[in-house]
Structure formats: C-alpha cells, structure tokens
KOLLOMAR-114184 format. One record per atom (N, C-alpha, C, O, CB): residue in three letters; atom name; y, z, x. Coordinates in pm, 1 decimal. Glycine has a CB too. Layout:
REM KOLLOMAR-114184
 resn name       py       pz       px
  ALA   CA        Y        Z        X
...
END
This chain:
REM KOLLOMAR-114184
 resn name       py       pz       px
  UNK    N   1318.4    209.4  -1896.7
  UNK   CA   1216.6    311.5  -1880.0
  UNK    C   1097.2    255.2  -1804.0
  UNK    O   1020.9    172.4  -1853.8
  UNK   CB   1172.7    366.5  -2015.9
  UNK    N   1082.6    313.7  -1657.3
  UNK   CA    985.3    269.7  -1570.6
  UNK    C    861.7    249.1  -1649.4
  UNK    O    797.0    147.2  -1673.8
  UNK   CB    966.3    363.0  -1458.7
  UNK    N    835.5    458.2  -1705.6
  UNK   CA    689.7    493.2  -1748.4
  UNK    C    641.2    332.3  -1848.4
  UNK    O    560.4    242.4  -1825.2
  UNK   CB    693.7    673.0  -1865.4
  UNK    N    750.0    362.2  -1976.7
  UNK   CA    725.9    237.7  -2074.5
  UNK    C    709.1     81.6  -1996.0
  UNK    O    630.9      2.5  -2048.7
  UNK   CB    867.2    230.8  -2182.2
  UNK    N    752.7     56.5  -1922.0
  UNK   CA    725.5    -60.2  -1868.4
  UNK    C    572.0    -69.4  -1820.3
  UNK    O    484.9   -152.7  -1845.3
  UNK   CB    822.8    -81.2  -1760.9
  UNK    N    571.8     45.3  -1743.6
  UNK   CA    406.6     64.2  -1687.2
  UNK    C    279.4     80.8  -1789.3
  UNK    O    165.6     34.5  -1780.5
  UNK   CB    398.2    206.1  -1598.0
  UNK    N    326.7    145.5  -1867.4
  UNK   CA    211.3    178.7  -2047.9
  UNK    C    184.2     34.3  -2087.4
  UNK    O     72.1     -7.4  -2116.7
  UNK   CB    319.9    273.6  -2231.3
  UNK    N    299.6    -41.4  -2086.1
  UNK   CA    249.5   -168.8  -2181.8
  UNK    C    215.3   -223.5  -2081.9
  UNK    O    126.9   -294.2  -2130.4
  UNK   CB    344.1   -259.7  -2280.9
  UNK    N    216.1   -258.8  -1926.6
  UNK   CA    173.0   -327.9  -1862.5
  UNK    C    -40.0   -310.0  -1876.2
  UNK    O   -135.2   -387.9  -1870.6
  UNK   CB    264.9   -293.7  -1728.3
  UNK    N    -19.2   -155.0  -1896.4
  UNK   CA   -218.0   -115.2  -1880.4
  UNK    C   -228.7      3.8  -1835.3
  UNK    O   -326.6     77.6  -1846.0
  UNK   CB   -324.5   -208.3  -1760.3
  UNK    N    -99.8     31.7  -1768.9
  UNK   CA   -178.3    182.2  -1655.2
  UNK    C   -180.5    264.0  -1769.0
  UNK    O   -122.7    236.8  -1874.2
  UNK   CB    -67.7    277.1  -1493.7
  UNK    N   -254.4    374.8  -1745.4
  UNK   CA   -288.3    510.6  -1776.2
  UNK    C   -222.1    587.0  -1735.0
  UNK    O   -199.0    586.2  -1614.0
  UNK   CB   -389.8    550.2  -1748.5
  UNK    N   -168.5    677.7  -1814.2
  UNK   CA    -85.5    769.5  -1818.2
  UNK    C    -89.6    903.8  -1649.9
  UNK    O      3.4    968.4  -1601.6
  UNK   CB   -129.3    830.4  -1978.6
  UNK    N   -175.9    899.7  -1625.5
  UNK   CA   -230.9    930.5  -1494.6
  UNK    C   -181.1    828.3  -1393.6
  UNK    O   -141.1    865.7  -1283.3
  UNK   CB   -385.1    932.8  -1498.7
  UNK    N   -182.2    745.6  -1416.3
  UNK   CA   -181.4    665.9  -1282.0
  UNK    C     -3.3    625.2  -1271.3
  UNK    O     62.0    593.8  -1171.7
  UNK   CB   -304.2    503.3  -1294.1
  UNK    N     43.9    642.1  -1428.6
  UNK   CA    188.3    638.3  -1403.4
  UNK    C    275.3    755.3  -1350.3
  UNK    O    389.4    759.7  -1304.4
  UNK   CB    241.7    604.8  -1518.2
  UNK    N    163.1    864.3  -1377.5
  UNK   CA    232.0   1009.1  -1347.1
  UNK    C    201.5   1023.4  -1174.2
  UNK    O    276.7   1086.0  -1099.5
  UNK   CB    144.4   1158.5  -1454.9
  UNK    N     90.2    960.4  -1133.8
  UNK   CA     98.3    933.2  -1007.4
  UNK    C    150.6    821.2   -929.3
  UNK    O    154.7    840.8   -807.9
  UNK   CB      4.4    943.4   -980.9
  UNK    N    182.0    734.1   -962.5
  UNK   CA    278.7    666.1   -938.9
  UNK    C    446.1    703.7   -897.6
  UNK    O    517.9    676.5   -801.4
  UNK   CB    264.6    607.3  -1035.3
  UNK    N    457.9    753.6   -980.3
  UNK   CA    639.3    820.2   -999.6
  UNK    C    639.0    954.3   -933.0
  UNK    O    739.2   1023.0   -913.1
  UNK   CB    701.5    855.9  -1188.4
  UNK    N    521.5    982.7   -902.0
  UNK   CA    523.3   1172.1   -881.0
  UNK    C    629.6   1242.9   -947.1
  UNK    O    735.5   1294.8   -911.7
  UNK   CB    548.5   1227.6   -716.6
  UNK    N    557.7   1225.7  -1069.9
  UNK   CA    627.9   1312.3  -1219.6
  UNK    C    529.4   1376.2  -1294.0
  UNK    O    422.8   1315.3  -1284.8
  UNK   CB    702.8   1210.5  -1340.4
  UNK    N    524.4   1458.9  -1352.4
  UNK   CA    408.2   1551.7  -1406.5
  UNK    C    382.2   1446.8  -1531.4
  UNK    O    481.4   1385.1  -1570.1
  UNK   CB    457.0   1737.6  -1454.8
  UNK    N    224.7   1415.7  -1614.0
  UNK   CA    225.9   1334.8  -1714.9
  UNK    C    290.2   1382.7  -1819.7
  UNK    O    339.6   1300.8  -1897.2
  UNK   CB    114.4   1300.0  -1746.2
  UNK    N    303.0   1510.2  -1843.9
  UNK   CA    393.0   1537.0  -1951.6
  UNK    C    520.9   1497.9  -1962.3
  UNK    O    568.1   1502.2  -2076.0
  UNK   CB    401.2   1648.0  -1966.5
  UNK    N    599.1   1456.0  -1863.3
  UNK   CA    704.6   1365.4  -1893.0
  UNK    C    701.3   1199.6  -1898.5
  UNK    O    776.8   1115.5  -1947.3
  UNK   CB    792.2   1399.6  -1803.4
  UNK    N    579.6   1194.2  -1826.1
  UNK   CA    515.4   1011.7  -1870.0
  UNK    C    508.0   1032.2  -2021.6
  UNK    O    552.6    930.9  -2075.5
  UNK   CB    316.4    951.8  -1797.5
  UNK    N    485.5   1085.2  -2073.8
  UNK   CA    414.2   1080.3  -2228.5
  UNK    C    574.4   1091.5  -2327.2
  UNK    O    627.3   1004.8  -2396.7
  UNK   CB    274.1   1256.8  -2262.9
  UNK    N    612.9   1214.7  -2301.7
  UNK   CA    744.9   1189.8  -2333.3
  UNK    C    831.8   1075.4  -2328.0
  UNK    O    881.7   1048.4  -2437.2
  UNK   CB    794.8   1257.6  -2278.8
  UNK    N    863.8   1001.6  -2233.9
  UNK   CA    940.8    915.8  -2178.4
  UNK    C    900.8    789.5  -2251.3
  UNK    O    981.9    709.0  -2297.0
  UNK   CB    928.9    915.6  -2030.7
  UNK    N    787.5    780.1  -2257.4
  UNK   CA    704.2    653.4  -2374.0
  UNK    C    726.4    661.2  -2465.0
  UNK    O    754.7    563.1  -2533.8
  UNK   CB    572.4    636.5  -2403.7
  UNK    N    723.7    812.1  -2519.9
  UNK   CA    728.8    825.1  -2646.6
  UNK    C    910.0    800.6  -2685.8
  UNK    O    944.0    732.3  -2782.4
  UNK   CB    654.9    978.4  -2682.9
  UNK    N    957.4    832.7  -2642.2
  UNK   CA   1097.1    813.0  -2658.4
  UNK    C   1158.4    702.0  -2680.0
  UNK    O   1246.9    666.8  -2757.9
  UNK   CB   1151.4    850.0  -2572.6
  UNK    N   1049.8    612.3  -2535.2
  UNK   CA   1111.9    469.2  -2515.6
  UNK    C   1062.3    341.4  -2635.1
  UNK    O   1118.3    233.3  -2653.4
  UNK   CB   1059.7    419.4  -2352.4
  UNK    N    946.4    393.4  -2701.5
  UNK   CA    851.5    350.7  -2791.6
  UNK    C    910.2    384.7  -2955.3
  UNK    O    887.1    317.9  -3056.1
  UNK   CB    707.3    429.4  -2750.1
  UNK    N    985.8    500.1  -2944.8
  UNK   CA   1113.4    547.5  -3063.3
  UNK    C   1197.9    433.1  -3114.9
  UNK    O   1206.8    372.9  -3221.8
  UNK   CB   1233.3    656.3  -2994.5
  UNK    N   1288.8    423.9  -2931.1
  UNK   CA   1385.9    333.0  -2931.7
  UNK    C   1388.8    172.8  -2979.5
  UNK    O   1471.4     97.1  -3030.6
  UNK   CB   1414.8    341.0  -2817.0
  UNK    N   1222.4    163.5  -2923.8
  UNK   CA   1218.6    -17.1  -2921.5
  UNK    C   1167.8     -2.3  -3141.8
  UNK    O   1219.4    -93.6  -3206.3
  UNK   CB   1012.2   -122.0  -2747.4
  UNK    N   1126.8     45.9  -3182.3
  UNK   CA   1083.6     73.7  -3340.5
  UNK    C   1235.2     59.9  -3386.5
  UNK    O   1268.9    -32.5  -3460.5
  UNK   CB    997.2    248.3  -3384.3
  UNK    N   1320.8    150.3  -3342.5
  UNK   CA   1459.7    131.0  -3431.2
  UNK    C   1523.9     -4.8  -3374.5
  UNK    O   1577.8    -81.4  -3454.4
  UNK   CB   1580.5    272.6  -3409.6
  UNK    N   1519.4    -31.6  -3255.5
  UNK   CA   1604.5   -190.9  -3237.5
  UNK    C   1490.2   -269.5  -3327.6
  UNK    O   1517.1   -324.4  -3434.5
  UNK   CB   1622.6   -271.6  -3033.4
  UNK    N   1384.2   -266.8  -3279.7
  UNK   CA   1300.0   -380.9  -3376.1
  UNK    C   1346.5   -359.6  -3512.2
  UNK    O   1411.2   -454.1  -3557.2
  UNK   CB   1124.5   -364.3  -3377.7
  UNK    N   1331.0   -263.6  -3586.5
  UNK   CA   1367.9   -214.3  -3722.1
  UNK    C   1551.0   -284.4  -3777.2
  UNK    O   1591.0   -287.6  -3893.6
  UNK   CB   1361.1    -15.5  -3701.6
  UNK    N   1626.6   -330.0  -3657.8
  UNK   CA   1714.6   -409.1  -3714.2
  UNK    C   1748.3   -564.0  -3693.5
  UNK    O   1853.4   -627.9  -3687.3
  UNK   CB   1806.8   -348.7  -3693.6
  UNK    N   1651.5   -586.6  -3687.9
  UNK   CA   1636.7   -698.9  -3672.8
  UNK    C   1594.1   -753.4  -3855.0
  UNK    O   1506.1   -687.4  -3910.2
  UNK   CB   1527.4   -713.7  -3542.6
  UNK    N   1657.2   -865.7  -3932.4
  UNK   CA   1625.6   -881.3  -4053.1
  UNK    C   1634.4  -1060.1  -4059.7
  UNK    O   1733.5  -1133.0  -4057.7
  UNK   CB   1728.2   -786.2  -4151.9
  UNK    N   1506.1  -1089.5  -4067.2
  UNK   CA   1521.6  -1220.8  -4106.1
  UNK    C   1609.5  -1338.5  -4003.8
  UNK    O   1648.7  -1452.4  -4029.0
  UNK   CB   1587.9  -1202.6  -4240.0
  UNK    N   1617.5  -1267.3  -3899.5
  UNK   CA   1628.9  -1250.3  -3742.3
  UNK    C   1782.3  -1309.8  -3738.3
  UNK    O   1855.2  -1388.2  -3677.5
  UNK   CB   1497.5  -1348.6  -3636.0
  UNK    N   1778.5  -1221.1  -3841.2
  UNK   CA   1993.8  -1141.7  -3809.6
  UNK    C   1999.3  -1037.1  -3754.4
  UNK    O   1924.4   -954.2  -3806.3
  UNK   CB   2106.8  -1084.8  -3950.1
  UNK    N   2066.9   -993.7  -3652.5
  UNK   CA   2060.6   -898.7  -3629.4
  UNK    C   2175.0   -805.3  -3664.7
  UNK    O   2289.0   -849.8  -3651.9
  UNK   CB   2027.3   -909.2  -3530.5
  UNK    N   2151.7   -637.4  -3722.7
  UNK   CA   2223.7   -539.6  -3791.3
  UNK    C   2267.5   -482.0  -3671.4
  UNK    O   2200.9   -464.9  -3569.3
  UNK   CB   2149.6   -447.3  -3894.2
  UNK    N   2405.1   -448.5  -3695.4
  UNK   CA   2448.4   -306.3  -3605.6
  UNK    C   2329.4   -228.6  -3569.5
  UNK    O   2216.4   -239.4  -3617.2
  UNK   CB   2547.9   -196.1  -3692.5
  UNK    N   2392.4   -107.7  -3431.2
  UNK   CA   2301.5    -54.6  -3439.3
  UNK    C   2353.1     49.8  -3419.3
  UNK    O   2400.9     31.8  -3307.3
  UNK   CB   2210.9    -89.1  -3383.4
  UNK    N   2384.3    171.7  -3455.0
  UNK   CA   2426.2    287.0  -3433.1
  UNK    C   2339.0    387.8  -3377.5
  UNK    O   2239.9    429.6  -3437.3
  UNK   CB   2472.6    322.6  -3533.8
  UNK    N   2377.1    428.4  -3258.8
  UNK   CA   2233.3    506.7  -3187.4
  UNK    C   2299.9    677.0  -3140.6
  UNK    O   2400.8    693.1  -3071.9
  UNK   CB   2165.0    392.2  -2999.1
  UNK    N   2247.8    744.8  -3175.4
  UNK   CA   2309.4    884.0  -3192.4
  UNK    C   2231.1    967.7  -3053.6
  UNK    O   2113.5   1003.8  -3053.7
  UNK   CB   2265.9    959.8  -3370.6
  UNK    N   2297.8    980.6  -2975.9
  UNK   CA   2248.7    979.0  -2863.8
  UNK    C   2247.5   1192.1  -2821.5
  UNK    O   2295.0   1249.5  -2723.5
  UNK   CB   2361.2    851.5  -2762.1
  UNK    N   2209.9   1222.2  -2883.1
  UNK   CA   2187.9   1392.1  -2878.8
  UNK    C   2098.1   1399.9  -2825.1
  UNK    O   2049.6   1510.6  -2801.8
  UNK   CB   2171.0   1479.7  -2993.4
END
C-alpha cells in the first residue's frame, strides 16, 4: 500500500491524495485498511513465534 507507505513516511493525507491523483477519501481508506492489516499480522506474533494467519479476504 503506496498511501500507507507515504502516512508513515510524514505526508499528509493531502499531499498523498495529490501525489497519486486519487481523491483523499480513498487515501484515508487505504491506510485505514492497510493499518487493520499490519494490527492483525502484529497481533500474531507471540513471544516472537509466529501464529498462522488466516486472512478472510471479503
């Protein structure tokens, strides 16, 4: 995920939506999604074993 790469780098959600020429409402989305994803991989990580990961992709 470009947007997510660009968020944690610093830009502003503006400047990623101008960047990509994508409306920010899908910058925000796209973070938010990608920011979902990295919570559940982090979330299996245990005592730095790492658990299956079953990802339900709907």
């Amino acid at each position: 995920y470009v947007p997510f790469t660009m968020y944690f780098e610093g830009h502003k959600y503006h400047e990623i939506a101008d960047h990509l020429t994508i409306p920010i409402g899908t910058v925000k989305t796209r973070i938010h999604v990608a920011r979902k994803l990295l919570k559940k991989n982090l979330k299996s990580y245990d005592n730095g074993v790492k658990k299956a990961i079953y990802v339900n992709e709907d």
